[in-house]
N, C-alpha and C positions, 0 to 999 in steps of 0.2 A: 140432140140440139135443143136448146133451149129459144123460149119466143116463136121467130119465127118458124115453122118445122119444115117448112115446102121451100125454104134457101136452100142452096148447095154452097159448096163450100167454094168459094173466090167471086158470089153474087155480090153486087154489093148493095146496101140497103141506103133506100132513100136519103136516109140522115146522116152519110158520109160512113155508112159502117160496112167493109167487107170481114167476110169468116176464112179465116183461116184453115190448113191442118199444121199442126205441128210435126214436123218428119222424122228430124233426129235433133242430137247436140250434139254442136260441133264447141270444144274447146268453153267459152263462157259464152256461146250463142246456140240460140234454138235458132232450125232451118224453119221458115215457114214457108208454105206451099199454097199458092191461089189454085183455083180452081181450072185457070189455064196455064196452068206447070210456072207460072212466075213465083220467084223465090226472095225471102228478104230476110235478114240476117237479125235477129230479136234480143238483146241482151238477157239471157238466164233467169236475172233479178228482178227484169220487169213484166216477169209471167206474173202470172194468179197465181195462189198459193195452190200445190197438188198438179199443176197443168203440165203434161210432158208428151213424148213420142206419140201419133198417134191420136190426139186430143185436138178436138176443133177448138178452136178461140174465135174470138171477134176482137176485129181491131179498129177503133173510130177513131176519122182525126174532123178536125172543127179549126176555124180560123182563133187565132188569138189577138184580139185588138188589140189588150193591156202591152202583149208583147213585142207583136210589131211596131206599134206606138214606142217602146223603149226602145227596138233594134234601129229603125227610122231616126231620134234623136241621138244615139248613137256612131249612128252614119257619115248624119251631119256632122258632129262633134267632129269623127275624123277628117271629113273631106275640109272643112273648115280649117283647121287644121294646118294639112296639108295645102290649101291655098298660102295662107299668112305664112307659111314657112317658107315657101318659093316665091315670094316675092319681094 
């Protein structure tokens, strides 16, 4: 493992990051595996280049303003919408 080396694999690290292992491929998804046997379905293509069966990864997720901020206007857009048409 790289960084940290006293993580185990499904700790998760302070700044939203847990470590995976990678298990098998199933079809166009790698199985990943936490550390307490939780399993999540990973698209193929959005591995690192070389990472397969067997291989720990690290998976971080982070809030997206930019994005929420567009899914939120978005929202509205429809609920709006759908108000002015029902009435």
């Amino acid at each position: 493992m790289s960084g940290d080396q006293d993580m185990k694999a499904g700790e998760r690290h302070p700044c939203g990051e847990i470590e995976m292992v990678i298990d098998r491929v199933e079809g166009g998804y790698a199985i990943l595996v936490t550390g307490d046997g939780d399993r999540v379905s990973w698209p193929i293509g959005e591995l690192p280049p070389g990472a397969g069966p067997g291989m720990v990864v690290r998976v971080s997720i982070r809030v997206d303003a930019e994005g929420t901020g567009d899914l939120r206007k978005q929202v509205k857009g429809l609920l709006d919408d759908l108000l002015e048409t029902s009435t």
